[in-house]
C-alpha positions in Angstrom: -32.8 12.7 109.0 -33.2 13.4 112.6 -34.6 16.9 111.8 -37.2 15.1 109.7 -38.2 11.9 112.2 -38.7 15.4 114.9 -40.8 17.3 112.7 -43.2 13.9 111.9 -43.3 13.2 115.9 -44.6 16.4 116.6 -47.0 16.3 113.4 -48.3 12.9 115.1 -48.5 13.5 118.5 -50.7 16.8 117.3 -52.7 14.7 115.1 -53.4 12.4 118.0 -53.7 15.0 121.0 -56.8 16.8 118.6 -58.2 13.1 117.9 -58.5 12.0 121.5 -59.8 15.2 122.3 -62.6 15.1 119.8 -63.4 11.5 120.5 -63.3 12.1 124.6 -65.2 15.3 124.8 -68.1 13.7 122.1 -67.4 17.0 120.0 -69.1 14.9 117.4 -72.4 15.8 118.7 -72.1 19.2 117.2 -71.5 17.7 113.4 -74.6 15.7 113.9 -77.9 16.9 111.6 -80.1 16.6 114.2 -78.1 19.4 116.2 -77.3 21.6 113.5 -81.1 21.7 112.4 -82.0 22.4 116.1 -79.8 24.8 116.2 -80.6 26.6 112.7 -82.2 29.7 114.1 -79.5 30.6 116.4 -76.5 30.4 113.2 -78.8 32.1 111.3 -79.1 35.1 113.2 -75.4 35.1 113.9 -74.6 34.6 110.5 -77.0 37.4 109.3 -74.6 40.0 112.1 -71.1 38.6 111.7 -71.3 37.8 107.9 -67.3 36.7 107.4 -66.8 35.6 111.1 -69.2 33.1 110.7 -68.1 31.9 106.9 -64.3 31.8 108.1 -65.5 29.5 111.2 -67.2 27.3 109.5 -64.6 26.8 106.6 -61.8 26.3 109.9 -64.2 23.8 111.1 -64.8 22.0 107.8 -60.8 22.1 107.1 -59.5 20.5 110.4 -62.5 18.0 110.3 -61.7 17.1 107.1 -57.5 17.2 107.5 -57.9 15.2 110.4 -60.6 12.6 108.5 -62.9 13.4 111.2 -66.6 12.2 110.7 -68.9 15.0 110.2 -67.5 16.5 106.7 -70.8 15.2 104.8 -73.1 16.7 107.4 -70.7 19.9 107.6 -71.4 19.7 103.9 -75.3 19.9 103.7 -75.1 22.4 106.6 -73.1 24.6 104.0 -76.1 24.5 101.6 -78.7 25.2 104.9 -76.8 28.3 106.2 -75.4 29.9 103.1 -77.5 28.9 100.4 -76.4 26.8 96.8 -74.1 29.4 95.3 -72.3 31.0 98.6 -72.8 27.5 100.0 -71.3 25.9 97.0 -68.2 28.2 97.2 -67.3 28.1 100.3 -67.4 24.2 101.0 -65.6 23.4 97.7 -62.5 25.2 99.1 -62.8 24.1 102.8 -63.2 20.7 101.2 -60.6 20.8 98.7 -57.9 22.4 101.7 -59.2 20.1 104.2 -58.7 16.7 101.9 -54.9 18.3 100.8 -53.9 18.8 103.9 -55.3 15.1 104.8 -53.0 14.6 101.9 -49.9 15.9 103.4 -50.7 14.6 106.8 -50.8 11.2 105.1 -47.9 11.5 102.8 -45.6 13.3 105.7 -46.4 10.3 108.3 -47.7 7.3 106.3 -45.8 7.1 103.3 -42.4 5.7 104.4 -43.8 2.6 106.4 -46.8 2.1 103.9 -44.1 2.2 100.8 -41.7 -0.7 103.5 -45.1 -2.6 104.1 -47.2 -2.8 100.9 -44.7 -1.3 98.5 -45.8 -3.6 95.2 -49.6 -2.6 96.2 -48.6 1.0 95.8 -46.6 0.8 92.8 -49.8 -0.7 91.3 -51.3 2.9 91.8 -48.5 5.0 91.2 -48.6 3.3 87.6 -52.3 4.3 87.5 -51.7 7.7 88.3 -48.3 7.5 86.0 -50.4 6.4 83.1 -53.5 8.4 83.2 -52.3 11.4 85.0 -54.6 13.9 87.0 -57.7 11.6 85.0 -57.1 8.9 87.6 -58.0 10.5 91.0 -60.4 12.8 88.6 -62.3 9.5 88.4 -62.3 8.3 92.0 -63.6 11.8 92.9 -66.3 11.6 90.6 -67.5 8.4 91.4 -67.9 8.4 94.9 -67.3 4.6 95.4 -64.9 5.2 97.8 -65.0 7.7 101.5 -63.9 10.9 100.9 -61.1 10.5 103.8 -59.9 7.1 102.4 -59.1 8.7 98.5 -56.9 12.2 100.9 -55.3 9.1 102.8 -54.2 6.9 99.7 -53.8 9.2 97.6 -51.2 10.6 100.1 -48.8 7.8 100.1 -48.5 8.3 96.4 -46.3 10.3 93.8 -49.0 12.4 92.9 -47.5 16.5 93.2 -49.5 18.1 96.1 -50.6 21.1 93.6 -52.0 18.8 91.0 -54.2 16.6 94.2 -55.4 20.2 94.9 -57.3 21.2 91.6 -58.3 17.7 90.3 -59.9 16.9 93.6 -61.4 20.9 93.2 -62.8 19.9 89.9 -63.9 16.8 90.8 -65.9 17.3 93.5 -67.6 20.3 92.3 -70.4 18.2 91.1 -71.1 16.7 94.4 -71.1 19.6 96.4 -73.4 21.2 94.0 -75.6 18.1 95.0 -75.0 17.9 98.2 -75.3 22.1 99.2 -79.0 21.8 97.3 -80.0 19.1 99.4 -78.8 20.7 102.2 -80.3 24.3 101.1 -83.6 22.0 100.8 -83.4 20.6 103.9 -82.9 23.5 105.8 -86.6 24.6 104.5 -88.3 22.3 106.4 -90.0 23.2 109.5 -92.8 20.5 109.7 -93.4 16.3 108.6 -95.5 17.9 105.6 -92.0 19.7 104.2 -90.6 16.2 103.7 -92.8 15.7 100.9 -92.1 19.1 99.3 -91.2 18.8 95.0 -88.1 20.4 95.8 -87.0 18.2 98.4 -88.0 15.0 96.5 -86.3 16.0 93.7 -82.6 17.0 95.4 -82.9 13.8 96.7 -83.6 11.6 93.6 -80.6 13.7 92.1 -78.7 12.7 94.9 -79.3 9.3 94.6 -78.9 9.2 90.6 -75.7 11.0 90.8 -73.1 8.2 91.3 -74.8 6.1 88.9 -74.9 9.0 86.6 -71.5 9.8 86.3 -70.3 5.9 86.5 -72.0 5.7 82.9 -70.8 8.9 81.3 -67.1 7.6 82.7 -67.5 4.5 81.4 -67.6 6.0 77.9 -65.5 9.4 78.4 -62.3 7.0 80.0 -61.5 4.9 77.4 -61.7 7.8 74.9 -59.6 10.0 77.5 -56.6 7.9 78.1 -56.4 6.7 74.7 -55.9 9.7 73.5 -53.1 10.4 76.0 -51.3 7.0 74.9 -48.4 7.5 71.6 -49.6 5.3 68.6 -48.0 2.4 67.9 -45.9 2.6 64.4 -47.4 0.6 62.0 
């Protein structure tokens, strides 16, 4: 018991020290679009001489933003489709992602879950019955459907039951789809060099599927769920 309270102080006072630090020195700045588009020509010429360097940096960027539910992850994201193109791109920010939100997870789960489960324990159990009864299908949805933050779905999803392993392949699957959308728009963006690029086909169009997306998927869900967890449920006996 004492082994595990030391092991969760450390954990928090990390989480906390990296926080402040990012928050005092305005580190911010450096996820912002405006930057990263200023600063396009410069990664791209270090990207095209330190090929891996540059991939592994950005993925150890991407992960500890994300673990640490830094803002900057949907930015990071479209900057993934600018520097490495849609299929590279696509690749490498579904894994940062994926790592990123699991260890948000575990963060979460290691220094959340106990107080949460004290304070709001029937709220919880409410969810764990969700997941209980639909399985993986559950947080398959709420990845799919982007109604709520990225950060909040690693944070809740945490201070559930839900086996770390199976949080780490739904929330892959799930969120292939958006980054797909995201890394084009980004790839898009990263084409323009003047006002008269905004009104480029290409552009137009990542962006209407970017809108359409959410309301996309809510309607094919709305039919597939029903279909999916009743086919999970045992039949009652006549």
């Amino acid at each position: 018991m004492k082994k595990n309270l030391v092991k969760k102080s450390i954990l928090g006072a990390l989480v906390i020290c990296v926080v402040t630090v990012f928050f005092y020195y305005d580190l911010g700045q450096y996820l912002s679009l405006e930057y990263l588009k200023s600063s396009q020509e410069k990664f791209q010429l270090l990207y095209e001489q330190h090929q891996l360097a540059v991939i592994a940096a950005y993925m150890a960027i991407y992960i500890l933003v994300t673990a640490l539910s830094l803002p900057g992850a949907a930015v990071m994201t479209l900057a993934g489709g600018g520097f490495f193109g849609l299929v590279l791109g696509t690749v490498v920010v579904s894994f940062a992602s994926t790592i990123g939100a699991a260890l948000a997870c575990l963060v979460a789960r290691t220094l959340l879950r106990d107080w949460v489960q004290q304070r709001f324990g029937g709220k919880l159990q409410t969810i764990n019955e969700g997941i209980d009864r639909e399985g993986g299908f559950y947080l398959f949805t709420m990845r799919l459907i982007p109604v709520f933050p990225f950060f909040v779905i690693n944070l809740v999803m945490g201070l559930t039951t839900m086996r770390l392993i199976t949080f780490f392949w739904v929330s892959q699957l799930g969120m292939l789809p958006g980054t797909i959308v995201y890394v084009n728009a980004g790839k898009e963006l990263a084409k323009i060099d003047s006002l008269s690029g905004i009104l480029s086909p290409s552009l137009i169009a990542s962006f209407v599927i970017l809108g359409l997306f959410p309301l996309t998927v809510k309607k094919i869900m709305q039919f597939v769920r029903p279909r999916v967890i009743g086919a999970g449920q045992p039949k009652e006996e006549e």
